[in-house]
C-alpha positions as CSV (number, residue, x, y, z in Angstrom):
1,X,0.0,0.0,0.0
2,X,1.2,3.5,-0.8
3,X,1.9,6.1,1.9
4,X,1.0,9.3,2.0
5,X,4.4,10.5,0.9
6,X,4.7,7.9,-1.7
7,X,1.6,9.6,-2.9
8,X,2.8,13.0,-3.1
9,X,5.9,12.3,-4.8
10,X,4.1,10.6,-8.0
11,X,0.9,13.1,-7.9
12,X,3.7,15.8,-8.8
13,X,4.6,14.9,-12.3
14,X,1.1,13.7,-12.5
15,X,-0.4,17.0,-12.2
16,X,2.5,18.5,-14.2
17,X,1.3,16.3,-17.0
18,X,-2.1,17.4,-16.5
19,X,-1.0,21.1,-16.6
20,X,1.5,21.8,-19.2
21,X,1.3,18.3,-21.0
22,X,3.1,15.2,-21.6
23,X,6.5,17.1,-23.2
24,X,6.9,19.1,-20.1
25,X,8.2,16.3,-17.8
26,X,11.7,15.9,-17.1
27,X,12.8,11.7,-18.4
28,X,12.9,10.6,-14.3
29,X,9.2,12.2,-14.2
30,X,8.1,10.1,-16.9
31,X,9.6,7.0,-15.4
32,X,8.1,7.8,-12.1
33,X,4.7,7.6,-13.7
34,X,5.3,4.9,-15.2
35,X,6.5,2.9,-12.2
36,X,4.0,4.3,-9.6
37,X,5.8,3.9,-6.8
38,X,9.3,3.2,-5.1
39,X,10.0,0.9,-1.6
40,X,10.1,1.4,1.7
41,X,13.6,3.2,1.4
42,X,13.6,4.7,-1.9
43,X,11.1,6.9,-3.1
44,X,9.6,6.5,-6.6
45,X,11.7,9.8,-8.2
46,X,15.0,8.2,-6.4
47,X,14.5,5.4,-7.8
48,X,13.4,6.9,-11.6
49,X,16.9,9.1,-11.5
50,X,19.1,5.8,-10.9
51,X,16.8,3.9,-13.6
52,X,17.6,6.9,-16.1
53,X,20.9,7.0,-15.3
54,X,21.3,3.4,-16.3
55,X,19.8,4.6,-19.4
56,X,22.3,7.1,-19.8
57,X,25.2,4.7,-19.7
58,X,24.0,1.6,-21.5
59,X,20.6,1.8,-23.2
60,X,21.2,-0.2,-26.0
61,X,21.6,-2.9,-24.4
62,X,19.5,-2.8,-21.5
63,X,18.0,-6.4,-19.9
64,X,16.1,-6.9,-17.1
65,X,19.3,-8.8,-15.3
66,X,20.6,-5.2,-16.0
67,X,17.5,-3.4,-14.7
68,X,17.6,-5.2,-11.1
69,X,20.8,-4.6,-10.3
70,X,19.2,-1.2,-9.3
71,X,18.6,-2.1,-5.6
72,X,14.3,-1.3,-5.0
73,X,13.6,-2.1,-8.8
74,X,12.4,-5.6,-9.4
75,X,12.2,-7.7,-12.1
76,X,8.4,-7.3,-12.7
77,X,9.1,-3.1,-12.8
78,X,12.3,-4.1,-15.0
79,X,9.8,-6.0,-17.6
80,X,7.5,-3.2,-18.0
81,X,10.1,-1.0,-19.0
82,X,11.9,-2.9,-21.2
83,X,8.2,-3.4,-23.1
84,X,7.3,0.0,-23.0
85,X,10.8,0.8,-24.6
86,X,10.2,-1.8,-27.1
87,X,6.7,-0.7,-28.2
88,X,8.2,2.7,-28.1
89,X,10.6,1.6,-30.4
90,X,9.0,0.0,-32.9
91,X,6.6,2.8,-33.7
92,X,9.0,4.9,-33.9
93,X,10.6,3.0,-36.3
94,X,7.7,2.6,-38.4
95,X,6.8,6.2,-38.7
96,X,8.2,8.1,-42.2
97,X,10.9,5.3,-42.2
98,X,12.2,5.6,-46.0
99,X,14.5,3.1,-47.4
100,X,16.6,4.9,-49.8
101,X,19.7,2.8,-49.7
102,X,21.2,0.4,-48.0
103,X,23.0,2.3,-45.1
104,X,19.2,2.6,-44.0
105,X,18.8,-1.0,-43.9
106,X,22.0,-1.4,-41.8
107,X,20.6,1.3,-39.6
108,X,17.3,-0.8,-39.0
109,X,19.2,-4.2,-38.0
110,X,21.9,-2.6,-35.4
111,X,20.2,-4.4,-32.3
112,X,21.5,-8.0,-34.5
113,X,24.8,-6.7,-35.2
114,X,26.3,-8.9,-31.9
115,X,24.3,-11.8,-32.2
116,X,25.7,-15.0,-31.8
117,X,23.9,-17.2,-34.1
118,X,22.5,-15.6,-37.3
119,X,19.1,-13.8,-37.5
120,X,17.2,-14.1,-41.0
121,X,14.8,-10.6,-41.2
122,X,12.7,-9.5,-43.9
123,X,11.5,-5.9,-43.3
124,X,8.1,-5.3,-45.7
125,X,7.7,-1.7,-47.7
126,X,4.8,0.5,-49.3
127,X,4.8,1.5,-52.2
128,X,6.9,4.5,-51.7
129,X,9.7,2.6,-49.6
130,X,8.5,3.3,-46.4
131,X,9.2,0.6,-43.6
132,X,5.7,-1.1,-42.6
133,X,7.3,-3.6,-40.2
134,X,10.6,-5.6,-39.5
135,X,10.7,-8.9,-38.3
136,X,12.4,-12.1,-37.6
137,X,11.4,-15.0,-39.4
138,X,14.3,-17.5,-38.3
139,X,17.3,-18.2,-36.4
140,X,20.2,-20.6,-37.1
141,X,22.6,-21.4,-39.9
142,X,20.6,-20.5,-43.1
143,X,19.2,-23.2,-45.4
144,X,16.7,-24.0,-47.6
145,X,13.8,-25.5,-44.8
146,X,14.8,-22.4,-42.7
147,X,14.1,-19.8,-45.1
148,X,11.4,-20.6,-47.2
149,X,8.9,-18.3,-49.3
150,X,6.1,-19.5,-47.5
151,X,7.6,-17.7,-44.3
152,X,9.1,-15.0,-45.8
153,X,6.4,-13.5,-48.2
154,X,3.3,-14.8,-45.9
155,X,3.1,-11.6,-44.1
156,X,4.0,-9.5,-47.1
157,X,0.8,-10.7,-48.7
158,X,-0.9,-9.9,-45.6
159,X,-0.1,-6.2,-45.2
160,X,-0.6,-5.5,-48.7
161,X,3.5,-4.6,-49.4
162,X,4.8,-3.6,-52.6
163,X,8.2,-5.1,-51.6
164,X,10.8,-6.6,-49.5
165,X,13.6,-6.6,-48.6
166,X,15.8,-9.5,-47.1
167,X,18.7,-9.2,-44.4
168,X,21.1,-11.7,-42.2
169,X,24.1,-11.3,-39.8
170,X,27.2,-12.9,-40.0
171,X,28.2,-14.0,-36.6
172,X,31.6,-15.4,-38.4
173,X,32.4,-11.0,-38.9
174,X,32.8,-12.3,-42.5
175,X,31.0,-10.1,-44.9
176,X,31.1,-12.1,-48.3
177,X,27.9,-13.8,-49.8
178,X,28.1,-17.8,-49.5
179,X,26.9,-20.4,-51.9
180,X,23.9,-20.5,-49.9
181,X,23.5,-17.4,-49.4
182,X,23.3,-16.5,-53.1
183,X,20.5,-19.7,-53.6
184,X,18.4,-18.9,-51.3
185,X,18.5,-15.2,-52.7
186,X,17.6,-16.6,-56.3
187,X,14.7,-19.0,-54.9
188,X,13.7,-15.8,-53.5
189,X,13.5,-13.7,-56.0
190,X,11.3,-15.5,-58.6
191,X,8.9,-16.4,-55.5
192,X,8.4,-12.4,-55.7
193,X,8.0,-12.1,-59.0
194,X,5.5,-15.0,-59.0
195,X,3.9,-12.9,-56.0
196,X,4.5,-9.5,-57.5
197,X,5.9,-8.1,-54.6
198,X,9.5,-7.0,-55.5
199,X,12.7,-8.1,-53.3
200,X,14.9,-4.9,-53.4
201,X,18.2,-5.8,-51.8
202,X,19.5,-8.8,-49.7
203,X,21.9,-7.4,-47.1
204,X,24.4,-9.4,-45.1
205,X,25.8,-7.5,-42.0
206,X,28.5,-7.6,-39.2
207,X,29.0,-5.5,-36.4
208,X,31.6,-3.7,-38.8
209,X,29.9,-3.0,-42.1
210,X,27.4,-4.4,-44.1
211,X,27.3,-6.3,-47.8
212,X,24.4,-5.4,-50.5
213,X,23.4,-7.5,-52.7
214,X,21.6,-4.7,-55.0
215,X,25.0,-2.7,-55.3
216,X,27.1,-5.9,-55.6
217,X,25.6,-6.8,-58.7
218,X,24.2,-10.0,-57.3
219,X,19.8,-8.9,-57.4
């Protein structure tokens, strides 16, 4: 139950909200909201400054091991914010996201950079090359049964997409286009053009760089 204090402390950036609006509060006085309250020895606003300094230092890669270490945040608090951030994220992402070229691909895929095992993605476009969702459709050493069209353009059809566009990391750091890699791109590609939905690029990435498929001459 929440004291009276405990109370007080939260109903501040509440009203403030109220008042001036949502852009007014200060990033702790958005957490605090967000958590509702603190412990017994840590007040909610405390405890929102140490959360955001954590943000500060590492937000990329942010877990909820990461999140507890905060002494008064659990790991049901932790989980919350690591899904608001994630919902947060990926309508942000969606919004007047335009794939020109394929630095803005690489810039869609950086939390898969460090993975350990690869990540196949396909990331769906309108008409006018703006991102309409990313997503993973498998994880493990590519092959054939892994990556097939069913999975790949299944949600394409769905969400009415004019293309695609296909992506994996390289765990190996190695950015050059295996035999595999260049099969599955073909078996790919006339899927889509029995589909009509267009693959515009397959790109391979590292943490260092990434490889295009459009620009190496290879789709």
């Amino acid at each position: 139950m929440k004291t009276i204090n405990e109370l007080e402390k939260i109903d501040k950036p509440r009203e403030k909200l109220l008042q001036k609006g949502v852009k007014s509060l200060k990033d702790y006085e958005l957490l605090a909201i967000l958590l509702g309250n603190g412990t017994k020895n840590k007040d909610v606003l405390k405890l929102s400054r140490e959360i955001i300094k954590l943000f500060e230092s590492n937000f990329e890669n942010l877990t909820v091991d990461k999140l507890i270490t905060i002494h008064g945040l659990g790991a049901v608090k932790a989980s919350q914010i690591l899904c608001a951030i994630e919902l947060s994220k990926r309508y942000i992402i969606k919004q007047n996201t335009k794939i020109t070229q394929a630095q803005d691909i690489y810039a869609l895929l950086h939390e898969y950079k460090n993975k350990q095992q690869e990540y196949f993605l396909t990331l769906t476009l309108d008409g006018a090359n703006h991102l309409i969702e990313k997503r993973v459709i498998s994880i493990g050493t590519l092959n054939q049964s892994l990556v097939h069209p069913r999975e790949v353009f299944s949600d394409a059809i769905v969400e009415r997409a004019a293309s695609i566009i296909i992506a994996h990391n390289h765990p190996s750091g190695q950015l050059k286009a295996s035999h595999e890699d260049i099969q599955i791109t073909k078996r790919l590609n006339e899927s889509a053009k029995l589909l009509g939905i267009e693959l515009l690029d397959h790109v391979i990435f590292t943490r260092e760089g990434f490889l295009s498929f459009k620009e190496e001459g290879l789709l």
